[in-house]
N, CA, C and O of each residue as an XYZ file, in Angstrom:
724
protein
N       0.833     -1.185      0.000
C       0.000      0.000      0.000
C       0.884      1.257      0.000
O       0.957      1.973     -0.998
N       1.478      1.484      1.009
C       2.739      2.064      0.701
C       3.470      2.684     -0.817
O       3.429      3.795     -1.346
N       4.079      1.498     -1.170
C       4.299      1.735     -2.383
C       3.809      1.974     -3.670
O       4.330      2.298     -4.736
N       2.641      1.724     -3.285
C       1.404      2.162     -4.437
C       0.980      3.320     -4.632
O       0.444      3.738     -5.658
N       1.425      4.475     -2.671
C       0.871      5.394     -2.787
C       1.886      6.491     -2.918
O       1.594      7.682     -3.023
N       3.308      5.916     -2.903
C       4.314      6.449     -3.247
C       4.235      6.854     -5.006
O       4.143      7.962     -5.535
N       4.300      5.665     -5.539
C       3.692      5.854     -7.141
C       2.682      6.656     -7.246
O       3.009      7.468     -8.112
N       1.687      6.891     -6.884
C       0.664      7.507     -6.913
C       0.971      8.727     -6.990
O       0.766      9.316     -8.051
N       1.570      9.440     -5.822
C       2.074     10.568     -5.458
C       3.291     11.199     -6.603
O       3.273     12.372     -6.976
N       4.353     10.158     -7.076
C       4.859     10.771     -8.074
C       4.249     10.654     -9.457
O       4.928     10.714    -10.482
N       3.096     10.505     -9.439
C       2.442     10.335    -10.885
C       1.843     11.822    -10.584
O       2.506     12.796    -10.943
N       0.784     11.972    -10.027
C       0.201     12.862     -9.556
C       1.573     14.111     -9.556
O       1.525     14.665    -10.654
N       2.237     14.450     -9.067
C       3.495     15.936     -8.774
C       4.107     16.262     -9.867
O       4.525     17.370    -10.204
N       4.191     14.288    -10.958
C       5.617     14.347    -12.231
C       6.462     14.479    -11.946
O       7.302     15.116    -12.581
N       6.708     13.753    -10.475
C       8.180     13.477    -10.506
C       8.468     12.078    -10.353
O       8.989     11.568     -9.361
N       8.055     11.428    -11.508
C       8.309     10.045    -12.370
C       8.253     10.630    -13.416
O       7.367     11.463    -13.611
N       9.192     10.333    -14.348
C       9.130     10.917    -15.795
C       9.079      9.462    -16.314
O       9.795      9.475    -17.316
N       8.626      8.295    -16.149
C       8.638      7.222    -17.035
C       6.827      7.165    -16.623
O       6.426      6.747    -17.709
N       6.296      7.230    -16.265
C       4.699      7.448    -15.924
C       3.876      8.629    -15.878
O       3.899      9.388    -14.910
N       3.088      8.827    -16.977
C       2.444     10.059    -17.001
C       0.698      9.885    -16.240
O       0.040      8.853    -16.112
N       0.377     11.153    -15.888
C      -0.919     10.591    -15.638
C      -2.122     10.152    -16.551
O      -3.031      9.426    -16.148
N      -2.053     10.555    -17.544
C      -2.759      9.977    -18.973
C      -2.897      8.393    -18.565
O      -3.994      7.834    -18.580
N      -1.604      7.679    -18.176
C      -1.508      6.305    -18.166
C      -2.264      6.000    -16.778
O      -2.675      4.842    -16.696
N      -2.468      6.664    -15.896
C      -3.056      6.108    -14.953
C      -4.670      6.599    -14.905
O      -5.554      6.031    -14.265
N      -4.791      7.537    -15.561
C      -6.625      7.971    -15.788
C      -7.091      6.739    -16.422
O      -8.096      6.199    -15.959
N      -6.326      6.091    -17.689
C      -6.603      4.951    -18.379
C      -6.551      3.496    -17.522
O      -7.141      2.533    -18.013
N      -6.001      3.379    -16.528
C      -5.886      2.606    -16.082
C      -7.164      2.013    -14.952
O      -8.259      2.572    -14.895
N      -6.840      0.918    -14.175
C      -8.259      0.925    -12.888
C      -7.264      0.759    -11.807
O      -7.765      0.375    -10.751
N      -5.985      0.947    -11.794
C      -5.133      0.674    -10.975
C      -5.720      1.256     -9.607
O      -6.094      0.548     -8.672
N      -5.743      2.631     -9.631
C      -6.887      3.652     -8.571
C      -7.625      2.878     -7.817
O      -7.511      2.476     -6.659
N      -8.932      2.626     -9.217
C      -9.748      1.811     -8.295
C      -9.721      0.911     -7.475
O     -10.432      0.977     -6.472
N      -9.059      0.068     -7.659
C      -8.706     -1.192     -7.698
C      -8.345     -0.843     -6.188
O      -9.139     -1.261     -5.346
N      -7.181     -0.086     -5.726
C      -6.091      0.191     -4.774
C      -7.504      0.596     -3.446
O      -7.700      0.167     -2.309
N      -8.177      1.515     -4.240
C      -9.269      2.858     -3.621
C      -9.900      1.817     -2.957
O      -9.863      1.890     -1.729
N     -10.628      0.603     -3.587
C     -11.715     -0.352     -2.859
C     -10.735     -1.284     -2.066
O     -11.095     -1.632     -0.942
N      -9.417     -1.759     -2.597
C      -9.248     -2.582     -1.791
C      -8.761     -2.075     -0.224
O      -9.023     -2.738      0.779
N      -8.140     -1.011     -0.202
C      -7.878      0.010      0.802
C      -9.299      0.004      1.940
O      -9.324     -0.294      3.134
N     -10.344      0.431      1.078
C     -11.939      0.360      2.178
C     -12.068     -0.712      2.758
O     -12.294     -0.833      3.962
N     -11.966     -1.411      2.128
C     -12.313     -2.836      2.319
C     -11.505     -3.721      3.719
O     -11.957     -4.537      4.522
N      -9.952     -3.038      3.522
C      -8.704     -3.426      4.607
C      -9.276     -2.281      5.970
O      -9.162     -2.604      7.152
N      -9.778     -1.174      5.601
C     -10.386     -0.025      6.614
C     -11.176     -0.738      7.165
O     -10.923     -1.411      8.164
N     -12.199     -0.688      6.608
C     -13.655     -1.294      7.194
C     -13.109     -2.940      8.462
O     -13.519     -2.963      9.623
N     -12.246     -4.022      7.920
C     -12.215     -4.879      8.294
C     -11.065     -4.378      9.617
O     -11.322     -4.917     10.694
N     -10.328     -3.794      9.620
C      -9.168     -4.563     10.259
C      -8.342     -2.412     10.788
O      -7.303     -2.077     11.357
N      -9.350     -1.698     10.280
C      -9.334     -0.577     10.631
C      -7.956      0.547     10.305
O      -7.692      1.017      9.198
N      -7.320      0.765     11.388
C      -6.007      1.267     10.469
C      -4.833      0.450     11.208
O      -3.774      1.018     11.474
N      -5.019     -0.678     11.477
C      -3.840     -1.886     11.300
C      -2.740     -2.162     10.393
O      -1.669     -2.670     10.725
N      -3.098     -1.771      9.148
C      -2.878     -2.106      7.813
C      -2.281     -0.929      7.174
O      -1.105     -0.891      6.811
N      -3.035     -0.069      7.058
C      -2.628      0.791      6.568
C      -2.962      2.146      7.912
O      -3.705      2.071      8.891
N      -2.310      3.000      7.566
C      -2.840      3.943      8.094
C      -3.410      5.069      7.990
O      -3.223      5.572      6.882
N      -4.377      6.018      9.074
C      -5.670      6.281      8.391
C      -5.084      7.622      7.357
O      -5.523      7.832      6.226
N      -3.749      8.637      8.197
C      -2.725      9.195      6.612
C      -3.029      9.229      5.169
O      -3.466     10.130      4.454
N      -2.517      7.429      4.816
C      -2.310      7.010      3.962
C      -3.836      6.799      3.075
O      -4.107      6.832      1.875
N      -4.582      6.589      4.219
C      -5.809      5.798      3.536
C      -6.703      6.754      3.259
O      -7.553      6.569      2.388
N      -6.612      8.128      4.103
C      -7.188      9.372      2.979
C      -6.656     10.093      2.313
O      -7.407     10.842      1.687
N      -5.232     10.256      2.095
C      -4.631     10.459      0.826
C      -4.934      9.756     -0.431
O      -4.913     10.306     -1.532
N      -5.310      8.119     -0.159
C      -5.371      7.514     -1.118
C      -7.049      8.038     -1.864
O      -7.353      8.181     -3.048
N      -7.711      8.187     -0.857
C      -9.647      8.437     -0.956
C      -9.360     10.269     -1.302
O     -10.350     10.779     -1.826
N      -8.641     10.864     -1.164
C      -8.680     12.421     -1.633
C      -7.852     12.016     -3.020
O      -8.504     12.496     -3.948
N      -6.926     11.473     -3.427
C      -6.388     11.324     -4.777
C      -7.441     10.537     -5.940
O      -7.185     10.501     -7.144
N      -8.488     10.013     -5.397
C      -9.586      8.867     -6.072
C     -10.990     10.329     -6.490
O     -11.545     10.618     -7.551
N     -11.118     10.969     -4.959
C     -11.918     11.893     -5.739
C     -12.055     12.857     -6.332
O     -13.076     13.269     -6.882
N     -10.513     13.551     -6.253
C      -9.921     14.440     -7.319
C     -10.031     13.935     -8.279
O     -10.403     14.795     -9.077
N      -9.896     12.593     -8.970
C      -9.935     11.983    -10.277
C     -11.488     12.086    -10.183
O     -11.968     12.151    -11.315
N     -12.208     12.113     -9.425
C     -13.679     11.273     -9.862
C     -14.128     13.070    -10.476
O     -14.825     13.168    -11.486
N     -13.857     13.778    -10.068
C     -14.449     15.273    -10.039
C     -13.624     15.522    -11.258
O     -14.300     16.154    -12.069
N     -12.687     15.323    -11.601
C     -11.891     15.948    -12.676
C     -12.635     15.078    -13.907
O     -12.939     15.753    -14.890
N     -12.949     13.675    -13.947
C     -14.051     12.679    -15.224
C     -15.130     13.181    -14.796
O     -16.023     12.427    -15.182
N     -15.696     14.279    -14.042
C     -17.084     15.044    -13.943
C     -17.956     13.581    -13.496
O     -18.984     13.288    -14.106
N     -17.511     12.852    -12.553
C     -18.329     11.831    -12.177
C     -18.745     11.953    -10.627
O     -18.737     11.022     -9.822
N     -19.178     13.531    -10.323
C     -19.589     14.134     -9.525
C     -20.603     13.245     -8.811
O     -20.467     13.499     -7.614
N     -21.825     12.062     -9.016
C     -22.511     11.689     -8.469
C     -21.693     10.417     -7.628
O     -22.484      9.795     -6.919
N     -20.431      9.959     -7.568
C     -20.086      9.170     -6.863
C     -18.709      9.919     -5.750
O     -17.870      9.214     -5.189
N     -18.750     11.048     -5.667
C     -17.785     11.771     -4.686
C     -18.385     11.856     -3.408
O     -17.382     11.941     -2.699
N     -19.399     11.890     -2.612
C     -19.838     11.694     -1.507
C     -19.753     10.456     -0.918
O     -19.683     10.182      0.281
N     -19.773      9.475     -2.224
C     -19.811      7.861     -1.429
C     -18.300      7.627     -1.041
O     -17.859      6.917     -0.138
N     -17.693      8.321     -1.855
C     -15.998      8.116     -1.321
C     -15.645      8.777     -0.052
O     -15.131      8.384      0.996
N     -16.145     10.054     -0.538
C     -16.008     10.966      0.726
C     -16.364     10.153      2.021
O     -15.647      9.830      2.968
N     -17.262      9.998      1.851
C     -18.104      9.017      3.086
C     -17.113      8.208      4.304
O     -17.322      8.085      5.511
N     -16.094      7.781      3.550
C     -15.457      6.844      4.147
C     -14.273      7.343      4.631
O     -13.789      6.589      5.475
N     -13.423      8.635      4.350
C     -12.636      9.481      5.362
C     -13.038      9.175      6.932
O     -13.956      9.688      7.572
N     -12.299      8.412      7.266
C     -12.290      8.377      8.675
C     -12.508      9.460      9.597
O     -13.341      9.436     10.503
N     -11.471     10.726      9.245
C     -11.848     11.642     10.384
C     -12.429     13.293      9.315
O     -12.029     13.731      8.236
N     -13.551     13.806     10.335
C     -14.720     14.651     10.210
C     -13.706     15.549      9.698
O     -14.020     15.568      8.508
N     -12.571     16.398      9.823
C     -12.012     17.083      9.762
C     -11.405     17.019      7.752
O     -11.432     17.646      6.693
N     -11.054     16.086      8.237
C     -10.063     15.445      6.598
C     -11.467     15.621      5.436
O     -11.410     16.110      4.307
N     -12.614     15.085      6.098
C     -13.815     15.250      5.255
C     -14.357     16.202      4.810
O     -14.874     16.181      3.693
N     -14.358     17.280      5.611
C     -14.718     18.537      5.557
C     -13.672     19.328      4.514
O     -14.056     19.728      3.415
N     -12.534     19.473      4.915
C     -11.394     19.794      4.131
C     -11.536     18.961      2.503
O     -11.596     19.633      1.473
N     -11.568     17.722      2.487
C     -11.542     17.471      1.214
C     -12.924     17.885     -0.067
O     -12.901     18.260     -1.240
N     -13.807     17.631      0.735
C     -15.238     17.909      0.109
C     -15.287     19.343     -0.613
O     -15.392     19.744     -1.772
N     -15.135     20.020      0.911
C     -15.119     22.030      0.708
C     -14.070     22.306     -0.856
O     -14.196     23.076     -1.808
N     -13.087     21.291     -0.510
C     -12.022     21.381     -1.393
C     -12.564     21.472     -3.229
O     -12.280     22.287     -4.106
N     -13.431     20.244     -3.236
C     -14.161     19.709     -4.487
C     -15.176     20.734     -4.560
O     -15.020     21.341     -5.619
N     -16.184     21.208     -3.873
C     -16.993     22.288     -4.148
C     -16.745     23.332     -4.264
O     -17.622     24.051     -4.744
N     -15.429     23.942     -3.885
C     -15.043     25.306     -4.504
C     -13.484     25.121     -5.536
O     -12.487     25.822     -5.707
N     -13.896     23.965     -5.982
C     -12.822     24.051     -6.997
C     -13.198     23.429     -8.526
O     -12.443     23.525     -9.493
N     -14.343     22.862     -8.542
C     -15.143     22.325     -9.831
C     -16.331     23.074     -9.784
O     -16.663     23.659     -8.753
N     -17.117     23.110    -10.996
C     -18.087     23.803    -11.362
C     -19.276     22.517    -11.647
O     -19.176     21.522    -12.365
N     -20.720     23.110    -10.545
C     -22.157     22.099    -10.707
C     -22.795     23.181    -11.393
O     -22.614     24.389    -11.542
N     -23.780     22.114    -11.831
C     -24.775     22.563    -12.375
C     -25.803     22.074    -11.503
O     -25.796     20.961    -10.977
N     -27.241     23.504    -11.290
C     -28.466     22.929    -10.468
C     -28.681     21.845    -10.109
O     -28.739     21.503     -8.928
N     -28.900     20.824    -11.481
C     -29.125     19.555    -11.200
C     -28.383     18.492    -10.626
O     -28.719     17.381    -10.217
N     -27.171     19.153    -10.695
C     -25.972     18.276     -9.575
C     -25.593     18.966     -8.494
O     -24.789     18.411     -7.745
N     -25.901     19.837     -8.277
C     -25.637     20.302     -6.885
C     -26.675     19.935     -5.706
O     -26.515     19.965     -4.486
N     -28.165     19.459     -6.743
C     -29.382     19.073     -5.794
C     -29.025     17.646     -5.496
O     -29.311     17.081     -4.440
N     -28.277     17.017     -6.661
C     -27.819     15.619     -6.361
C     -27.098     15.306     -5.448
O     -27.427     14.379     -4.707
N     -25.577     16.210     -5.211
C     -24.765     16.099     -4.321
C     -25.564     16.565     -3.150
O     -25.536     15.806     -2.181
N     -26.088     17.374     -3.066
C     -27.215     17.844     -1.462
C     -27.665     16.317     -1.088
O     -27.371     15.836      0.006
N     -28.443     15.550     -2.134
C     -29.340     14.601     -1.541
C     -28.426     13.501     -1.210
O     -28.801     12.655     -0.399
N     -27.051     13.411     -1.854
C     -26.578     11.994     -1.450
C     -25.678     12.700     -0.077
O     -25.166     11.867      0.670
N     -25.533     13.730      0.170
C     -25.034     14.418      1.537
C     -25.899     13.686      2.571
O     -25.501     12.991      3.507
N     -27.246     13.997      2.195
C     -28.053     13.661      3.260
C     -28.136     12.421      4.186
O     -28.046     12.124      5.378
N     -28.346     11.896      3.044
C     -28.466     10.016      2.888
C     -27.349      9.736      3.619
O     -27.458      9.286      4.759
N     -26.257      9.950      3.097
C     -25.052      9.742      3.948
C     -24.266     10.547      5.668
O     -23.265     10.288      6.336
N     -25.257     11.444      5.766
C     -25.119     11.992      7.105
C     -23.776     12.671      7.475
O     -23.207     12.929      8.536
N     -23.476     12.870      6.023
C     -22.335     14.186      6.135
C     -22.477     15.793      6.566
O     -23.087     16.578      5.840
N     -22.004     16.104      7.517
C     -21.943     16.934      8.123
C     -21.844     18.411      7.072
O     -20.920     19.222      7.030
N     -23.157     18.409      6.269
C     -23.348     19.937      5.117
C     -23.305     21.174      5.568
O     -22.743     21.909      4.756
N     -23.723     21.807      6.684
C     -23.180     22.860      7.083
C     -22.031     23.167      7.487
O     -21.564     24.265      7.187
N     -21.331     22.278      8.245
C     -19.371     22.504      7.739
C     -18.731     22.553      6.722
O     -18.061     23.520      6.362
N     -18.906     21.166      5.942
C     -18.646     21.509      4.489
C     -19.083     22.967      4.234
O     -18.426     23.943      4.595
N     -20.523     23.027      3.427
C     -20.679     24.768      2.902
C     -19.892     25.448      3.781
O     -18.913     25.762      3.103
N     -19.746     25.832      4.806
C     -19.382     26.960      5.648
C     -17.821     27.392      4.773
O     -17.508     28.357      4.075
N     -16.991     25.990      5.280
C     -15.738     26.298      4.537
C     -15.511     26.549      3.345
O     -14.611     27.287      2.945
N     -16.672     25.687      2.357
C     -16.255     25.935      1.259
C     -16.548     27.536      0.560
O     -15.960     28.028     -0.404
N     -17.353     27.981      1.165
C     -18.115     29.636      1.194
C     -16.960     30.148      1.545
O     -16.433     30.727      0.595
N     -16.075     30.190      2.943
C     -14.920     30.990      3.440
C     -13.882     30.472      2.118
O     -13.206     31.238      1.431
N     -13.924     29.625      2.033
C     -12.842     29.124      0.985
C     -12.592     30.210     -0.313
O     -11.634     30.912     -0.639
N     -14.018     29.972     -0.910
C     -14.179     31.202     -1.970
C     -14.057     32.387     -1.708
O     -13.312     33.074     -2.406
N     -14.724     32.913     -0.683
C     -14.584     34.791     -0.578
C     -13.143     34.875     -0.497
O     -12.623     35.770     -1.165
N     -12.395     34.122      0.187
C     -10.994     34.083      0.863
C     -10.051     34.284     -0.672
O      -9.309     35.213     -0.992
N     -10.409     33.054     -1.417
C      -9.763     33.044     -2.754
C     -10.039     34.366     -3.624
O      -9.196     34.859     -4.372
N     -10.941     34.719     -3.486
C     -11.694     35.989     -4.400
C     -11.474     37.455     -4.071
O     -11.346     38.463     -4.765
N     -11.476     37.247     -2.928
C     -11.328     38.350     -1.968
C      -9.952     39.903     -2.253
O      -9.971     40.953     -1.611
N      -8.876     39.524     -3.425
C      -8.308     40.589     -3.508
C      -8.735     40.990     -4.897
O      -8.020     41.731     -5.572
N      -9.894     40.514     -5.342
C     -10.554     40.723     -6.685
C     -11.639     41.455     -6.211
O     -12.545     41.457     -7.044
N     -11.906     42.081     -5.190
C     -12.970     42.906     -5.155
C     -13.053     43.741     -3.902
O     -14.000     43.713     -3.116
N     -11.833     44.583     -3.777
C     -11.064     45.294     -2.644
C     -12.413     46.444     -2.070
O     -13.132     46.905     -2.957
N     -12.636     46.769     -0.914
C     -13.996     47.304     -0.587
C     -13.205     48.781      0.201
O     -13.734     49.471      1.073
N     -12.032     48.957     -0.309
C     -11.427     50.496     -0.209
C     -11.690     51.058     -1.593
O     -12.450     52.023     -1.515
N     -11.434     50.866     -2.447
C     -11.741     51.338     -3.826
C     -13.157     52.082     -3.722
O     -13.769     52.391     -2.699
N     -13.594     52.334     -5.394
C     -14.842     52.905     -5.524
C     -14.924     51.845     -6.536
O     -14.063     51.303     -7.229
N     -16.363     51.678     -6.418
C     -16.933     50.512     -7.229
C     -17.621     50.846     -8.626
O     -18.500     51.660     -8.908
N     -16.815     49.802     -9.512
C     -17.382     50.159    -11.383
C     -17.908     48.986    -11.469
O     -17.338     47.903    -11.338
N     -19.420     49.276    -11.775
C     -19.818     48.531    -12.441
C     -19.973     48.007    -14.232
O     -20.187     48.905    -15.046
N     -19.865     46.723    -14.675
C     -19.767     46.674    -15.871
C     -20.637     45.612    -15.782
O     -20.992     45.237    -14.664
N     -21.290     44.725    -17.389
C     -22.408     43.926    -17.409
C     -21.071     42.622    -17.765
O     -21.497     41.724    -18.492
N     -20.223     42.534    -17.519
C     -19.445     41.369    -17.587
C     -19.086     40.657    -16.458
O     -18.497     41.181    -15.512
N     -19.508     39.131    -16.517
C     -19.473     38.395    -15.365
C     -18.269     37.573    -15.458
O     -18.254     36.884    -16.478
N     -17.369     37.458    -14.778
C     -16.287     36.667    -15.490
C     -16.299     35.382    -14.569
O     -17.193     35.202    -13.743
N     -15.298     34.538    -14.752
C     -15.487     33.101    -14.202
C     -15.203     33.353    -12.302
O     -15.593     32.616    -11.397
N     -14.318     34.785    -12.184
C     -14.117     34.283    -10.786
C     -15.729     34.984     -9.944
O     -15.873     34.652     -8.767
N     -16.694     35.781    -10.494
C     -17.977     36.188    -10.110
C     -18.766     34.824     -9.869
O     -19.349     34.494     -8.837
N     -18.640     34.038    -11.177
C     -19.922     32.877    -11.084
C     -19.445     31.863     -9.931
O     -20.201     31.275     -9.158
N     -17.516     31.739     -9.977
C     -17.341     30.801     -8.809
C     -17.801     31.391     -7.484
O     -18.061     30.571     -6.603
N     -17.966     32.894     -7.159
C     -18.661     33.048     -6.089
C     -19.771     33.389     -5.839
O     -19.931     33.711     -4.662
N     -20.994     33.481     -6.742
C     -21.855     33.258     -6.566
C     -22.232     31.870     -6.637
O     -23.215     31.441     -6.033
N     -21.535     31.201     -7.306
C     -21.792     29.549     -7.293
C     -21.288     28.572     -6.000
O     -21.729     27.433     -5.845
N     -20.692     28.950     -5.458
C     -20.677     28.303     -3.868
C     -21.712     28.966     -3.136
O     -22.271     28.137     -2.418
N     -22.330     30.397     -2.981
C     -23.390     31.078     -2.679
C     -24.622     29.507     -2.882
O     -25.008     28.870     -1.902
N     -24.906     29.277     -3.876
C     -25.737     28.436     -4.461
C     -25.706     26.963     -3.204
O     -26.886     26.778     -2.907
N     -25.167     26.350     -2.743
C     -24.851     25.482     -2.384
C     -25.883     25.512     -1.160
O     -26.771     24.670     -1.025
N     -25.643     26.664     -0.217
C     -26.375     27.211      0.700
C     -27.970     27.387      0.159
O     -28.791     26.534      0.496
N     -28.418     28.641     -0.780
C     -29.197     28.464     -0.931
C     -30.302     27.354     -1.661
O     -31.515     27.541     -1.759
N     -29.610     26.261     -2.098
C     -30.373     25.047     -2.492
C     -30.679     24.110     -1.633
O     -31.720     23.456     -1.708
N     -29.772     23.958     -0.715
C     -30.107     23.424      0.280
C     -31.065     24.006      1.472
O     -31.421     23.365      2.461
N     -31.353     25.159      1.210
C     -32.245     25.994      2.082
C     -31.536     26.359      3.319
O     -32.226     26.150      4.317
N     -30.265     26.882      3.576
C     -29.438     27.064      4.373
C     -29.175     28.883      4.379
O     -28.141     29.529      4.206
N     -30.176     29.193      4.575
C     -30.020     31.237      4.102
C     -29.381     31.775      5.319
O     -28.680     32.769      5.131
N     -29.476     31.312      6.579
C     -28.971     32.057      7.648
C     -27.188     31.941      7.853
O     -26.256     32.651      8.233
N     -27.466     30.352      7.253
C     -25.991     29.769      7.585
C     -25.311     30.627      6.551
O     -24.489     31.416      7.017
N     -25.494     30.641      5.130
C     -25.150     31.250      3.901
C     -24.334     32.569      4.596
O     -23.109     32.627      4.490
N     -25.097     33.626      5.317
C     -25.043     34.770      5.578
C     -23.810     34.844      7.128
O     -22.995     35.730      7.389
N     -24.054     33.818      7.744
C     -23.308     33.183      8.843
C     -21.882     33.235      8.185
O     -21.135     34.129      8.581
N     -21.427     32.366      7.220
C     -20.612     32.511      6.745
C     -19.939     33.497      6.181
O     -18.718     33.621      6.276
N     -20.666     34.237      5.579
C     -19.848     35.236      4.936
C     -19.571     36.761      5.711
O     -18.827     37.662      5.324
N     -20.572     36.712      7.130
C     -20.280     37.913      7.991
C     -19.088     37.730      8.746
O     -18.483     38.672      9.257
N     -18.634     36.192      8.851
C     -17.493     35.936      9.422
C     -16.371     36.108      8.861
O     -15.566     36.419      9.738
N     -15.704     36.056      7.483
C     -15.206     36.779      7.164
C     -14.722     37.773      6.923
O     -13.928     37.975      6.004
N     -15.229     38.763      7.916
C     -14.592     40.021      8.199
C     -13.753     40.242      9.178
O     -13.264     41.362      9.330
């Protein structure tokens, strides 16, 4: 396991120049590693591997799953991060760094649910995440110009905005972003 996630890691940085990641998107090697890893978790806990290793391996699986836009199976991975913290961090991570659409953001809400992931931490951070990232793009010493052009870093913050309000979360929404000051 170890050494799998050593490979992993220099595929992922490129620092293996005889393995590109092309060869491992093509591959099920991931998968393969990703389930058998749960599987050693679930049974025998972090004996085997450790829990480190074993959400590095589950944050490198759903960076791939989000990057093939296979957005409806990132919560079930998520799911299995051992600790609340690592979960929160990785998730927030995926929601303010890929772009949903309505109909998948209601999806990811509902398989949140089902799975009893903790959605108001997630949003919270991933909301601070964005203003934080955005935040020297819209300096509040200046005087403000308006123009009718929305550019990509506007929609990424109104689009974590979204997350909150689909889920019907308006206080928390606002919670978040007063704290940022």
């Amino acid at each position: 396991m170890a050494n799998a996630l050593k490979l992993l890691n220099e595929l992922l940085t490129g620092t293996n120049p005889d393995t590109t990641i092309e060869e491992l998107s093509e591959s099920y090697l991931l998968r393969i590693l990703v389930h058998f890893a749960i599987l050693i978790q679930l049974i025998y806990e972090d004996k085997y591997i450790s829990n480190e290793d074993y959400t590095a391996l589950l944050k490198s699986y759903v960076t791939r799953l989000a990057v093939l836009k296979h957005y409806d199976l990132i919560p079930i991975y998520i799911s299995f991060i051992p600790k609340d913290n690592d979960l929160i961090e990785t998730y927030s991570f995926v929601l303010s760094s890929f772009e949903f659409t309505h109909e998948q953001r209601q999806q990811q809400l509902s398989i949140m649910h089902e799975l009893n992931i903790p959605i108001p931490e997630v949003l919270k951070i991933t909301v601070a995440t964005v203003f934080q990232d955005t935040a020297s793009l819209y300096p509040v010493d200046v005087e403000i110009k308006l123009d009718q052009d929305v550019t990509s870093t506007d929609k990424k913050l109104y689009s974590s905005i979204y997350w909150f309000y689909e889920d019907g979360m308006f206080t928390d929404c606002l919670d978040a972003i007063t704290q940022l000051r």
